[in-house]
N, C-alpha and C positions, 0 to 999 in steps of 0.2 A: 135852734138858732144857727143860723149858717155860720163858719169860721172866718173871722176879719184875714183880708188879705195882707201876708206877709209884705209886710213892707219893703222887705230886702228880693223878694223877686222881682225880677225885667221881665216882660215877655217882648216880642215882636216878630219881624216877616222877615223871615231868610231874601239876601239879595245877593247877587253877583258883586266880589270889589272891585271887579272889572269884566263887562260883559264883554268882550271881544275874546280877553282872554280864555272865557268859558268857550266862546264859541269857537277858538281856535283847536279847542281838546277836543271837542263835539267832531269836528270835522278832522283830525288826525286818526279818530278811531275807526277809519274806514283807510283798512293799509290794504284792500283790493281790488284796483283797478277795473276788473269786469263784475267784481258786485257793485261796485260803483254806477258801472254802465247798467246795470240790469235795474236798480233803481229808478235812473233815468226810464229805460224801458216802461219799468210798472207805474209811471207817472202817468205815463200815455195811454195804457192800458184803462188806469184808472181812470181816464178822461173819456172811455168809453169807444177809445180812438178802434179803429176796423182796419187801418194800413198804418205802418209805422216803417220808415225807411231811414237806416243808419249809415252815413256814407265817411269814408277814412278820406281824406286826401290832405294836399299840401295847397295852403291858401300864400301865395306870395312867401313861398318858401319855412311857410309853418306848418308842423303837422298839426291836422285841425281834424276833430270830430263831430259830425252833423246828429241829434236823432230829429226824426221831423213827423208830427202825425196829424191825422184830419179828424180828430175826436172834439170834445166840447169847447176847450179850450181853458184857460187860467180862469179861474173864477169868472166864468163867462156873465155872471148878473150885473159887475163892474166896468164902469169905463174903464180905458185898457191901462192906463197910466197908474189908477188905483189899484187896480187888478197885480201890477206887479210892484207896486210899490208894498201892497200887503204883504207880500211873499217877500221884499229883502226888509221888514218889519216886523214880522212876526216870527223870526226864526225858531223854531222850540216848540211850535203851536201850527196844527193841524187842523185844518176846517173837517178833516174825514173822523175828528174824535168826537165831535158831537155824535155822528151815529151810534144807532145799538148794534150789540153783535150781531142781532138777526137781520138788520136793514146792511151791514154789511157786509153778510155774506151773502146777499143776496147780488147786492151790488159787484161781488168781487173787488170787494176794497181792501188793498192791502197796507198803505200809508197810514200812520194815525200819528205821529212826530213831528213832522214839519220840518226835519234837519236831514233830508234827502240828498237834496241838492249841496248839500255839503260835502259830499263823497266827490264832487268833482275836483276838490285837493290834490288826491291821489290820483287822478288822470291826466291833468294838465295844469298851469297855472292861471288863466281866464276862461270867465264864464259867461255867458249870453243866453238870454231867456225873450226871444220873437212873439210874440201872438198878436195873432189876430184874429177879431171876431165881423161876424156878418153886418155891415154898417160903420164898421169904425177902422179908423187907419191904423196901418200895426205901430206899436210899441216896440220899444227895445228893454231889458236891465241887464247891466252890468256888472260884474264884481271880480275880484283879485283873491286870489290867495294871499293870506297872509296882510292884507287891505282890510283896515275897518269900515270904509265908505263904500257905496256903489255908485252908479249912474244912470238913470233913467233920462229918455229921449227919442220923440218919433225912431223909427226906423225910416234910413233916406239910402239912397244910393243900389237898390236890389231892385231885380224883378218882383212885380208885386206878385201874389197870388190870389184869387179869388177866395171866397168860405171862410170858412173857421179855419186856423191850425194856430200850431203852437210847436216851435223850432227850439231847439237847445243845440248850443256850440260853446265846446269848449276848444280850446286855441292852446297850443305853446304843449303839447302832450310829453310828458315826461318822459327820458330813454327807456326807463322797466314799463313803463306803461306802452310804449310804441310797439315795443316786442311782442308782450303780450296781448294786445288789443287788434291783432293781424283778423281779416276777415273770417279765417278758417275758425280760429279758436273764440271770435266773437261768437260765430253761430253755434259751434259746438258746446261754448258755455250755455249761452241761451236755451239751447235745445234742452238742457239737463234744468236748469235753473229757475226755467218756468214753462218745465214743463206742463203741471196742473192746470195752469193758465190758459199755455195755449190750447191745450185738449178744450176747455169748456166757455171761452170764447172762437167767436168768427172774426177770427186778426192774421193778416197776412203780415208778417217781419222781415222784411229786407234789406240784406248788405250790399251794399255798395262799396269794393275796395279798390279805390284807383290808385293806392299806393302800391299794388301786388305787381310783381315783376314776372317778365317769362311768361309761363305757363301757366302759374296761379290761378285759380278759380275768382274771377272779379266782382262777378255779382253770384249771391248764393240767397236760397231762400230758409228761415231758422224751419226746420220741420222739429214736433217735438219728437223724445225721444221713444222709441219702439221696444218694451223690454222682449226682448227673445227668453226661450224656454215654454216648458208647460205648465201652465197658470195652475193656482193653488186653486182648490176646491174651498174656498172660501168666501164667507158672504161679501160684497163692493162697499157695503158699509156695515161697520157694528155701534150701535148707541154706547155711548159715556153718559151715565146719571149725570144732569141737571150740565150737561154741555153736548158742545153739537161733533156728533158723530165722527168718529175715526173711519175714514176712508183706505180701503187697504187694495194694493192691489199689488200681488207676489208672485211668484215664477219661481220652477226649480231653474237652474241655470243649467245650461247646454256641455254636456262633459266632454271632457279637452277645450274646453274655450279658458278665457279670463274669466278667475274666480268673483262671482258675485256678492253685490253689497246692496243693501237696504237702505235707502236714502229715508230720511224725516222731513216733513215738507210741514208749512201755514200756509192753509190757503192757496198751496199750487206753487207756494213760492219754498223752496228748498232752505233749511235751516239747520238742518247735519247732511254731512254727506255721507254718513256713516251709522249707523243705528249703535253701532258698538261705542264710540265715542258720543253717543248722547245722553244726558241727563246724569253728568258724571260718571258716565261709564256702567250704567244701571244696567245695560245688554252687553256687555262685555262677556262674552262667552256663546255656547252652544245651544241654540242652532242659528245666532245671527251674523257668528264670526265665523262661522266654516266655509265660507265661500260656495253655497252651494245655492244661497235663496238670493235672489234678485227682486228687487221691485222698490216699490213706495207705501212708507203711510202714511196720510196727511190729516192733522189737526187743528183745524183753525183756530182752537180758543186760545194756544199758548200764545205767552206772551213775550215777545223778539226781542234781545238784546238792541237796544234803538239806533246805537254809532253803527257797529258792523253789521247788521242786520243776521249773526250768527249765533246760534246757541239761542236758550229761553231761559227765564225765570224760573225759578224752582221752586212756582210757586199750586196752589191745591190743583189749577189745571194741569199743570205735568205731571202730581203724582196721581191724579184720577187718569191719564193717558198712560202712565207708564203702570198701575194697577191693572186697567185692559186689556195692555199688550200681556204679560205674566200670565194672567188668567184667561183668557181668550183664545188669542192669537199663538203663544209659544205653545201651547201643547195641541195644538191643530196643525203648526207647523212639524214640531217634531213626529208628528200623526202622521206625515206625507215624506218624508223622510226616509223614515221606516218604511212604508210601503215600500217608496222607489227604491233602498236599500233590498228590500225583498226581489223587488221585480228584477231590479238587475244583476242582482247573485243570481235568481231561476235562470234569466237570458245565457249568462254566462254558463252553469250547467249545461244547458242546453247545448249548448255553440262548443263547449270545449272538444268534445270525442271529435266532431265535426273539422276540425283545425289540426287537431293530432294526427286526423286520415289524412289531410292534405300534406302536415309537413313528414310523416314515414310512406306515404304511397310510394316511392318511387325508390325506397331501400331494397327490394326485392331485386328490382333490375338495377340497381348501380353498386349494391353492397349483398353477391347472392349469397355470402357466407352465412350472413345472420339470419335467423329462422324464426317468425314470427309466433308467439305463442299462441298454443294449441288450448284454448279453454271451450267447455261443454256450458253453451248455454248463457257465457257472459260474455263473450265479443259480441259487439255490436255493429252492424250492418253499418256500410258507409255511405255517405251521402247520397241522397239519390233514389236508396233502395226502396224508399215508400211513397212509392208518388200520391201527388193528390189527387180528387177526383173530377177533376179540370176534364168538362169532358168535350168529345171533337168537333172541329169546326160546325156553324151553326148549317144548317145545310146537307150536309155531306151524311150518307145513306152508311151506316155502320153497324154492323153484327155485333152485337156483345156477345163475350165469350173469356172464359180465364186466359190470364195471361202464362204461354208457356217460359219456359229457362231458354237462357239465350242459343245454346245449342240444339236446342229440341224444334223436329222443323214441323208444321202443324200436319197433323193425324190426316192420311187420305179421306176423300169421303168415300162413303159407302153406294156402290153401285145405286142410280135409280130405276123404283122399279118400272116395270113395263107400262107403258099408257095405253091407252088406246087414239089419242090423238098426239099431234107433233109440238111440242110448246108454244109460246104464243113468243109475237116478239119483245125484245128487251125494256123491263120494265124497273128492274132496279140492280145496281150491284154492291158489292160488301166487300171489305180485306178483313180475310182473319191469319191471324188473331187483330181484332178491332184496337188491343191495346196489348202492351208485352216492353219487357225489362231485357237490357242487355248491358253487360259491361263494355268501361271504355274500351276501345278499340277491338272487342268484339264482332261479332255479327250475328243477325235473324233472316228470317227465312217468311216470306209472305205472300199467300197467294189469294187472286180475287176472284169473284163467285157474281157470275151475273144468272139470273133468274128472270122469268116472267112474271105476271102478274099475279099468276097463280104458284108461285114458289117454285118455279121447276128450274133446271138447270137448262141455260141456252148456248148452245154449241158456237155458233157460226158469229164470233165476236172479236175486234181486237183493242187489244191492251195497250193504253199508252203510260208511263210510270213515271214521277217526278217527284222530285224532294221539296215539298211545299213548306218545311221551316226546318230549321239546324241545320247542322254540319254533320259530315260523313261523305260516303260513300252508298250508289244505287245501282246495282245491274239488273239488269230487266232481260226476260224471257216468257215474252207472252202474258201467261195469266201469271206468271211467278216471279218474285224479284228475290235480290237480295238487299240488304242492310246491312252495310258494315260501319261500325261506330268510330269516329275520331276520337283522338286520347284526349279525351274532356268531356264531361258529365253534363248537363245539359237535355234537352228535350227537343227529339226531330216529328214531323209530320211525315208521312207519304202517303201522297194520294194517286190515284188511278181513273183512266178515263176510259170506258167502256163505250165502244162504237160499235153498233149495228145498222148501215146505209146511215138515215140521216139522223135518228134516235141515237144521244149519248145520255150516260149516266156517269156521277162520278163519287164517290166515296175516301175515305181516308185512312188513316192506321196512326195512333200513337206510339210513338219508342222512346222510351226513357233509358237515357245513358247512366248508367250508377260504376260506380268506384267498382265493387263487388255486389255478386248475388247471395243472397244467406241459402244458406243451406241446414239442412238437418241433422240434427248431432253434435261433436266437435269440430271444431273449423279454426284454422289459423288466420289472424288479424287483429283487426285494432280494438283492443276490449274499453270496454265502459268501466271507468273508476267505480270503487266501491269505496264508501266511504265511511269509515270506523273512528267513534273516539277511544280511544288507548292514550289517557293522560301518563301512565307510569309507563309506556313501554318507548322506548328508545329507537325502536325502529319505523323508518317513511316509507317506504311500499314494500307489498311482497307477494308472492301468489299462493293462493289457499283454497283449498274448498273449490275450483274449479274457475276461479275469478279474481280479478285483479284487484287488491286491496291497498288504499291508501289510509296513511293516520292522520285522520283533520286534526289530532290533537297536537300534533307535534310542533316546537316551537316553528323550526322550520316553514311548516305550511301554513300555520297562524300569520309568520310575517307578507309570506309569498299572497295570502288570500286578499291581502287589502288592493292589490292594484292585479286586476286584470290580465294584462299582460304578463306581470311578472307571473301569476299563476300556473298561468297555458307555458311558460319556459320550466315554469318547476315538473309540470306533470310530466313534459317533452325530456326533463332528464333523468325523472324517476323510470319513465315505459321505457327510454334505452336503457337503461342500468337492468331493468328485468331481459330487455332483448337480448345484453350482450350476455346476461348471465342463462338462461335458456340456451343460448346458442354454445357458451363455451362455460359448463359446470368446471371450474377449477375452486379449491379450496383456499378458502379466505377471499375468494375473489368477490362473496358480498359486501366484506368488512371494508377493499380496497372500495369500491364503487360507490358504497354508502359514503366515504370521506370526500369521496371528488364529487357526488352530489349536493353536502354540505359547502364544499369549499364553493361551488359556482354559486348557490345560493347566496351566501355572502356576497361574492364578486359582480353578483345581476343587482344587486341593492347599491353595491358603489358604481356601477355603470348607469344607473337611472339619474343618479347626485350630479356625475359629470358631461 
């Protein structure tokens, strides 16, 4: 037997005790003037509109704002009068919420509230909603801030326009809103704000600002935004059981630029601008705060705070989206991370001995007291000395042959033997050494070999010599020139033109300029760090064993390792501290030099602060 109804329960229907005043909160809770506007935008968007043009100016000395588009128009199936009479009647009620999610994503429908247009509070104090559709004369509505009534009524007094469109002006724009609603910062909102949008519609947005003074950019087109960096190796979508697909799309951010941030988007349309600050702070930390990953993920199923259109519910779709992001996505990013954490410590390896030649090369001639240490087998060859196998112009007739040392001038040839006939005429010629190393401001020595077609040597020939790429110096004498190298590293051609009456040939010679040539054995220069962990041992470089040894473990280089630069200044004071102690063995003078390499240490962390 069912239980008899308590006689002392009420039930009934929740109502407003004053619908204006609801509606008054409705539309307060939109305190941002270009989410305001972008609303307006996504109206027009959602009308399907293809051009949408925003114009700022002063109508009879009011700042007034136009958006204007050629899409469907206001409930285009009603005459126009009803058409907007529905819309200042239904406020709170959306015709785009009958849709399912799937018929609206397809649509790109982002509305489903119906308290959009309420956001025009916070931009100006009146409002105007134009449309017209094909057949019927335009309409007007009217409303006020802070006004319970509206006004509907032809539209009279305007150029008419042909088609469909549907205009919104708001009139009387507030002083915080004038400011910020300037053409520059309208597009560059937009640009960020909907971006998703514009990527996957065919809609051109246009500013129009004829309040803009001077020089100001007047008319601008919104382009979406372009994230810079090198895209994550990750999929463009990844499925959420029983909802639709998280859209990702992430970039390492470009180092020395502005630290990167990870926007959350619905739909295209942006709802944190911060991944660290979404879903209460559920990504707050590493790797979404570090500034290092750029981009977007976009979820259509959350559901939008409905006044500011910022933040989402918290509700099973944000935690089935934020489950994804955690399991998915954070350890694929952290995957890429590390990599590029690897890759560019190796670069950095790489590049540093390379930096350390450039900045001590020039200690021998302006400081010749200090004497470069003498290590067997751990200095390492300075830039330059290994060329690659880049080989000579396409064309040009070259002898391969080892490359000699910069002072070695190439080996005579050996008498030919006797023929019995006189060689034939010039058929090809050669410079050798075809390829050869010289130090800056050095010089080589090169001579060319013209032959007939049967390999012989042709006598009656002349030489003409030219520096076909780098810099330097050429003296030419017949078949033999010389190379002398400018004090810069680099890569020269010379090539040679062989004439016999009207037969020429012409060939070329590689020379590569290098810092130094290695040589065999011990050699003084710029040694390659060797790098040891010694957690207990106290001391930052020192030379042992024939090589120059650094303690990665030391706190010192632990802090110097995190930024690049600061690194290449710590090595740079470690290899003087070993130069000047090599050149001047006085006692205790490691003890002094290790304290003023700590001290700069310190002082290079407070010069990066200021």
């Amino acid at each position: 037997m069912p239980r008899a109804a308590r006689s002392e329960v009420r039930t009934g229907r929740l109502r407003a005790a004053d619908p204006f005043e609801l509606i008054r909160w409705l539309a307060r809770s939109q305190t941002d003037p270009r989410k305001a506007l972008a609303e307006l935008v996504q109206n027009s968007l959602d009308a399907g509109a293809h051009t949408v043009t925003i114009t700022r100016m002063r109508e009879r000395g009011v700042a007034t704002l136009h958006v204007l588009d050629l899409g469907e128009g206001v409930i285009p199936e009603l005459p126009r009068a009803e058409a907007l009479a529905y819309i200042a009647t239904h406020i709170g009620h959306s015709r785009k919420r009958n849709l399912t999610p799937e018929q609206r994503r397809e649509l790109l429908l982002q509305g489903q509230y119906g308290i959009g247009l309420l956001g025009f509070w916070s931009i100006g104090t009146e409002l105007e909603i134009r449309s017209q559709v094909v057949g019927e004369e335009p309409w007007v509505l009217r409303m006020w801030e802070e006004r319970p009534n509206f006004e509907l009524a032809p539209l009279r007094g305007r150029l008419r326009l042909d088609g469909t469109w549907t205009e919104v002006v708001v009139r009387g724009l507030h002083r915080p809103a004038l400011a910020t609603l300037s053409g520059r910062r309208i597009g560059d909102y937009l640009a960020a704000e909907l971006r998703g949008q514009l990527l996957q519609r065919e809609v051109a947005i246009t500013i129009h600002d004829r309040m803009a003074r001077g020089r100001a950019q007047k008319v601008r087109r919104v382009e979406p935004v372009r994230f810079t960096g090198e895209r994550l190796e990750l999929p463009a979508s990844i499925p959420v059981p029983g909802h639709a697909p998280v859209r990702v799309d992430l970039y390492l951010a470009p180092e020395g630029g502005e630290p990167g941030r990870v926007s959350v988007a619905c739909g295209g349309t942006a709802v944190y601008d911060d991944i660290g600050a979404a879903l209460d702070g559920r990504f707050a930390g590493d790797p979404w705060t570090g500034g290092r990953i750029v981009g977007l993920l976009d979820f259509p199923d959350f559901a939008v705070a409905p006044g500011s259109r910022r933040g989402v519910l918290l509700d099973e779709a944000a935690d089935a989206f934020a489950r994804l992001v955690e399991t998915e996505i954070t350890p694929r990013v952290r995957d890429a991370l590390a990599a590029d954490e690897r890759r560019r410590a190796a670069a950095v390896e790489a590049d540093v001995v390379q930096k350390l030649e450039r900045a001590f090369r020039d200690l021998p001639r302006e400081a010749p007291e200090y004497d470069f240490l003498n290590l067997g087998g751990g200095g390492t060859p300075t830039a330059g000395t290994s060329p690659d196998e880049t080989p000579p112009a396409a064309g040009a007739d070259v002898a391969a042959g080892p490359a000699p040392e910069a002072d070695e001038a190439p080996a005579e040839e050996p008498a030919a033997p006797p023929s019995l006939f006189p060689p034939g005429p010039l058929d090809r010629v050669a410079v050798v050494p075809a390829r050869t190393r010289v130090e800056r401001g050095g010089e080589c020595r090169l001579r060319a070999r013209a032959t007939d077609a049967d390999g012989r040597r042709v006598e009656d020939v002349g030489y003409a010599w030219a520096l076909a790429e780098g810099v330097g110096a050429l003296d030419a004498d017949d078949a033999r020139a010389t190379y002398r190298a400018a004090d810069e590293t680099g890569r020269a051609r010379v090539a040679v033109c062989a004439r016999q009456g009207d037969r020429e040939r012409t060939a070329e010679a590689v020379v590569d300029v290098v810092e130094q040539l290695p040589s065999e054995g011990p050699r003084a220069g710029i040694p390659e760090p060797a790098f040891l962990d010694d957690p207990g041992g106290d001391w930052r470089s020192r030379v042992a064993a024939g090589r120059w040894e650094v303690n990665a473990a030391h706190r010192d280089y632990r802090a110097a390792a995190a930024s690049p630069r600061r690194k290449l200044r710590y090595l740079a004071a470690l290899l003087a501290k070993e130069i000047v102690l090599h050149s001047y063995p006085l006692p205790q003078g490691g003890l002094v030099l290790e304290r003023m390499v700590a001290v700069l240490t310190v002082v290079e962390r407070g010069l990066e602060r200021t």
